[in-house]
Backbone as JSON Lines, residues from 0, in Angstrom:
{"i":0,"aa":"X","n":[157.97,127.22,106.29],"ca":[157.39,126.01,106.78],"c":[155.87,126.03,106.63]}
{"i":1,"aa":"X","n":[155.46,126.97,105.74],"ca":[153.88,127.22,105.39],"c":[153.72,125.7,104.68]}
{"i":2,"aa":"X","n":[152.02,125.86,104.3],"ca":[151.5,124.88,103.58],"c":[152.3,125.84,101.74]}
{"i":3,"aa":"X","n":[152.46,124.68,101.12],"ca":[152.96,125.46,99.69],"c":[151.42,125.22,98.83]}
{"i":4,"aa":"X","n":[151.13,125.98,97.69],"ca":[150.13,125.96,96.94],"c":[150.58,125.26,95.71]}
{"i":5,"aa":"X","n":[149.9,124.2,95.49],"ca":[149.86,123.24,94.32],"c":[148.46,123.74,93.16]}
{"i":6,"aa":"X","n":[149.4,123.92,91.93],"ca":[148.37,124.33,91.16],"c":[147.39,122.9,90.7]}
{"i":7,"aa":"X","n":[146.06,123.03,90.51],"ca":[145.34,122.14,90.27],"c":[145.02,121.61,88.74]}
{"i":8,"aa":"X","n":[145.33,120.93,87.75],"ca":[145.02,120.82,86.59],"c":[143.87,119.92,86.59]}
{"i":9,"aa":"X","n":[142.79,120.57,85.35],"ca":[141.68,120.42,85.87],"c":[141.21,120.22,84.25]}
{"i":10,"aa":"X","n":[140.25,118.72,83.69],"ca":[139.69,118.81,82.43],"c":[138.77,119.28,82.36]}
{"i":11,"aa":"X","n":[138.25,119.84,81.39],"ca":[136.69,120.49,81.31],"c":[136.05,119.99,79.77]}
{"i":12,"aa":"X","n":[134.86,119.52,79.98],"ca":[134.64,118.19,79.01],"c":[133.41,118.92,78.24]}
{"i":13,"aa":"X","n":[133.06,119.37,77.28],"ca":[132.0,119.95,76.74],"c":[131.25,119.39,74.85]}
{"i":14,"aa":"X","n":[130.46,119.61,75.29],"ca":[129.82,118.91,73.74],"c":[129.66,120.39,72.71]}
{"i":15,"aa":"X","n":[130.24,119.38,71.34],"ca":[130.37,120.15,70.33],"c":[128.68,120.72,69.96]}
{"i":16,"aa":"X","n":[128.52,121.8,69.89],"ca":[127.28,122.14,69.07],"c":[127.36,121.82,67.65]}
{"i":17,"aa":"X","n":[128.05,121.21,67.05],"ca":[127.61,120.34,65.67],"c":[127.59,118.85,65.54]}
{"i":18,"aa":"X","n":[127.61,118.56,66.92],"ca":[127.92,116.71,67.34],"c":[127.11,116.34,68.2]}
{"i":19,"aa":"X","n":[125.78,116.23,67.96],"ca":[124.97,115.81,69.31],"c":[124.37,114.7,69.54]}
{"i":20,"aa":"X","n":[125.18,114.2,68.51],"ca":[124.22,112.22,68.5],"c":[125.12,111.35,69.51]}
{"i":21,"aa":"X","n":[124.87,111.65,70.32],"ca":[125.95,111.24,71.97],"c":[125.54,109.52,71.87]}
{"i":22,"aa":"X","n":[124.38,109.65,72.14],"ca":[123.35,108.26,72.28],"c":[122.91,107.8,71.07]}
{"i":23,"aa":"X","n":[123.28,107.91,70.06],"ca":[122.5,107.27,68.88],"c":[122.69,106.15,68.81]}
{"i":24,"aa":"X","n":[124.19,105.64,69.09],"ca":[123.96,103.98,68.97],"c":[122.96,102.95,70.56]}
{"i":25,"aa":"X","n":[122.5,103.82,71.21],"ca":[121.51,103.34,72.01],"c":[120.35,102.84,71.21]}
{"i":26,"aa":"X","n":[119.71,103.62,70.87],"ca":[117.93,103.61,69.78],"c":[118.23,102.87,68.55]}
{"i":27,"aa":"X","n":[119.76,102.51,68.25],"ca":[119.66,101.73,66.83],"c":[119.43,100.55,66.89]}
{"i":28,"aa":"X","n":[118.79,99.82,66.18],"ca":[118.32,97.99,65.97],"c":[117.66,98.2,67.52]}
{"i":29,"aa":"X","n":[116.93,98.9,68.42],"ca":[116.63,98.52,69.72],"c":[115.61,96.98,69.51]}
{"i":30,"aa":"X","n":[115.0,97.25,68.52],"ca":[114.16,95.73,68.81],"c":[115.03,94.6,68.92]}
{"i":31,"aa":"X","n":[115.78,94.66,67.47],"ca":[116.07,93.31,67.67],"c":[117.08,92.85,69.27]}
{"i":32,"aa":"X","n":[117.64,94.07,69.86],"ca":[118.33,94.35,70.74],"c":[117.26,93.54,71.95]}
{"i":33,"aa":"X","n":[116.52,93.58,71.94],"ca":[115.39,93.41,72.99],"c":[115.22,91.9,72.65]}
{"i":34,"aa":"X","n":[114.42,91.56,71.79],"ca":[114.35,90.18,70.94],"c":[115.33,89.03,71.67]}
{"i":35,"aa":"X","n":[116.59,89.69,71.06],"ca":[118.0,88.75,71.56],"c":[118.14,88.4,73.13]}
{"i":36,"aa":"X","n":[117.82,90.22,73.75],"ca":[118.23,89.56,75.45],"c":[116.71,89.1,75.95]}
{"i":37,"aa":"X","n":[115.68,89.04,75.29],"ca":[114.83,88.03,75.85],"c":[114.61,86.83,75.55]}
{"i":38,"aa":"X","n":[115.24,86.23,74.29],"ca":[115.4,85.11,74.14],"c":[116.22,84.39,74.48]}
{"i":39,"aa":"X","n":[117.28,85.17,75.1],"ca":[118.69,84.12,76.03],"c":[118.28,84.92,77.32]}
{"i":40,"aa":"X","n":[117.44,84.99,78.02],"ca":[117.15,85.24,79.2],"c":[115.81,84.91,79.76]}
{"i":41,"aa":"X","n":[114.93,84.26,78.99],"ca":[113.45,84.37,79.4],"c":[113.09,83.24,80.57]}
{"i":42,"aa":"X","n":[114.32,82.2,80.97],"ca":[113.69,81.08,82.1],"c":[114.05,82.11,83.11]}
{"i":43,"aa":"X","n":[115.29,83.44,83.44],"ca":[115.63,84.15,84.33],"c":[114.05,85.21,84.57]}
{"i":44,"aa":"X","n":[113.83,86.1,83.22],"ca":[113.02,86.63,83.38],"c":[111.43,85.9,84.04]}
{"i":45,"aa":"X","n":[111.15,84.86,83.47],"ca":[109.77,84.07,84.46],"c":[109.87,83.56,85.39]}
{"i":46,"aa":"X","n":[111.14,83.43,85.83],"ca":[111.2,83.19,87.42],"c":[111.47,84.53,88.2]}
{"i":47,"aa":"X","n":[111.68,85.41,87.19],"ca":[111.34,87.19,88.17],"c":[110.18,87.59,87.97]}
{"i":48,"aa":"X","n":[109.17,87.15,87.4],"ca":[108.46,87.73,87.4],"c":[107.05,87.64,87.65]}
{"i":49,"aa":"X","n":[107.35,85.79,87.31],"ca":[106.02,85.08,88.31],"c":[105.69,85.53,89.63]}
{"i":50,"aa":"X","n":[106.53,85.3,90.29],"ca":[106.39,85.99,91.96],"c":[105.91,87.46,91.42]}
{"i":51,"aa":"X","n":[106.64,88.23,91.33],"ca":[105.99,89.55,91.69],"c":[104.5,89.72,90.76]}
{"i":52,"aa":"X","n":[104.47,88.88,89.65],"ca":[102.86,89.31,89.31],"c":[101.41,88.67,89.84]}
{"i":53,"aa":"X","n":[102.02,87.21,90.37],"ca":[101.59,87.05,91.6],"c":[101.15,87.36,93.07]}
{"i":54,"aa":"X","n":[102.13,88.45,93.6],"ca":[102.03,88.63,94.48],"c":[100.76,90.04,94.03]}
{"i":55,"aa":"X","n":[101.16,90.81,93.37],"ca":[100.47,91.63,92.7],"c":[98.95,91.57,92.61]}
{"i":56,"aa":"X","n":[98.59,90.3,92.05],"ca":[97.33,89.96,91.77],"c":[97.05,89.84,92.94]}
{"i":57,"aa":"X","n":[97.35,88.55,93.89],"ca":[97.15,88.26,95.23],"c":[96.57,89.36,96.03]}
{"i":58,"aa":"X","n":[97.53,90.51,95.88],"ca":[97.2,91.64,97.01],"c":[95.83,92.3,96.18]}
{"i":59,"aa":"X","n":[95.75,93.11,94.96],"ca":[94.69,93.32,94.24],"c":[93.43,92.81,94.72]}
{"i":60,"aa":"X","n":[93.37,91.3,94.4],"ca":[92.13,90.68,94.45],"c":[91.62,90.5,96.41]}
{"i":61,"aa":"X","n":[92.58,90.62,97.37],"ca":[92.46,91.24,98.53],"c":[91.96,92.53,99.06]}
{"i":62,"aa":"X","n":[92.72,93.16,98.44],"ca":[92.27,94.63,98.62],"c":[90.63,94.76,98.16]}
{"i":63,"aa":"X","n":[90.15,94.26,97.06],"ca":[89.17,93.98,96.41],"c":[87.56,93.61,97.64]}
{"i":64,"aa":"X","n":[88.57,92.21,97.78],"ca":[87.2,91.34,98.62],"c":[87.17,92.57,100.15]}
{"i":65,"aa":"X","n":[88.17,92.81,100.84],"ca":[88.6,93.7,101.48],"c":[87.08,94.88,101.49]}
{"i":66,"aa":"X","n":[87.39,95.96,100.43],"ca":[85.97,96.33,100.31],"c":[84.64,95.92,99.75]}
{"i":67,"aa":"X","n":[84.83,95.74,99.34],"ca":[83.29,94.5,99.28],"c":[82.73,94.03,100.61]}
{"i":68,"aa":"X","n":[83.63,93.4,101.57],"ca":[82.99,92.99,102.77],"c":[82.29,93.83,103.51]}
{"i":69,"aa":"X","n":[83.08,95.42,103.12],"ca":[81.95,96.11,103.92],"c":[80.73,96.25,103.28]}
{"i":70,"aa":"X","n":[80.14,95.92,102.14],"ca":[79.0,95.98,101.69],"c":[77.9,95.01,102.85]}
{"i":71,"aa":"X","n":[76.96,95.3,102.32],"ca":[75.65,94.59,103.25],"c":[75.29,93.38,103.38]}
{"i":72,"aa":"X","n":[75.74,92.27,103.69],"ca":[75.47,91.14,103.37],"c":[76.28,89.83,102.47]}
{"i":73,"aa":"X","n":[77.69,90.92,102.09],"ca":[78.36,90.43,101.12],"c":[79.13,89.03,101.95]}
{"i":74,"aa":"X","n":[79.31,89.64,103.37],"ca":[80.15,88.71,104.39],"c":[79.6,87.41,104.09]}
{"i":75,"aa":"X","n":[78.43,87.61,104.41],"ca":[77.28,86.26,104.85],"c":[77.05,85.51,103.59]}
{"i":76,"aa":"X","n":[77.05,86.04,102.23],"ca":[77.0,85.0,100.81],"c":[78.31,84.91,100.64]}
{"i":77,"aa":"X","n":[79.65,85.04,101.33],"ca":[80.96,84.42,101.0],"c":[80.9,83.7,101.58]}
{"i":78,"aa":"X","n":[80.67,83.38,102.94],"ca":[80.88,82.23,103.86],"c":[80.02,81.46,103.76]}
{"i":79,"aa":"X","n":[78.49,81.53,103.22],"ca":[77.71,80.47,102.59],"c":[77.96,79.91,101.04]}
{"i":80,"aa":"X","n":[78.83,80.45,100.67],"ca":[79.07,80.36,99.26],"c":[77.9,80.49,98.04]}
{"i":81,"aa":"X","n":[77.07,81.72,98.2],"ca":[76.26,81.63,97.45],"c":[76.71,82.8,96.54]}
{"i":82,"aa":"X","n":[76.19,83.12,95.37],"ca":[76.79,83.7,94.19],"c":[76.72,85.75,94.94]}
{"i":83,"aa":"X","n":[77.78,86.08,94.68],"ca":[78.14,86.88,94.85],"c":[77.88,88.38,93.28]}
{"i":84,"aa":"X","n":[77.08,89.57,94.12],"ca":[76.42,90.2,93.12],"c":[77.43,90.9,92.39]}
């Protein structure tokens, strides 16, 4: 009334050392590969990507004025709007 032992069959998957182009049809025609899915995808792609390069810039040019304000005087010619050095 023990547990019985089941033998386990088991594959073991190994690459030939005279066959190593696993991925080659990845890197072949890649341009035109690229070409194709951006030309039947590009209203998807600029609506992904407006926002985030947007937001991107947005924060950038923040971070930016951000330090600058601590400069000497920089506060006082933004809020008068006079030309900034």
């Amino acid at each position: 009334m023990g547990k019985q032992i089941v033998p386990v069959k088991s594959v073991v998957y190994a690459l030939s050392p005279f066959q190593q182009k696993i991925m080659a049809g990845l890197w072949k025609d890649l341009p035109t590969k690229i070409h194709h899915k951006v030309s039947e995808n590009w209203i998807s792609a600029t609506l992904l990507l407006a926002p985030l390069v947007g937001t991107y810039t947005y924060v950038q040019n923040y971070l930016e004025k951000e330090k600058l304000a601590h400069r000497k005087g920089y506060l006082w010619r933004v809020l008068t709007n006079n030309e900034v050095v």
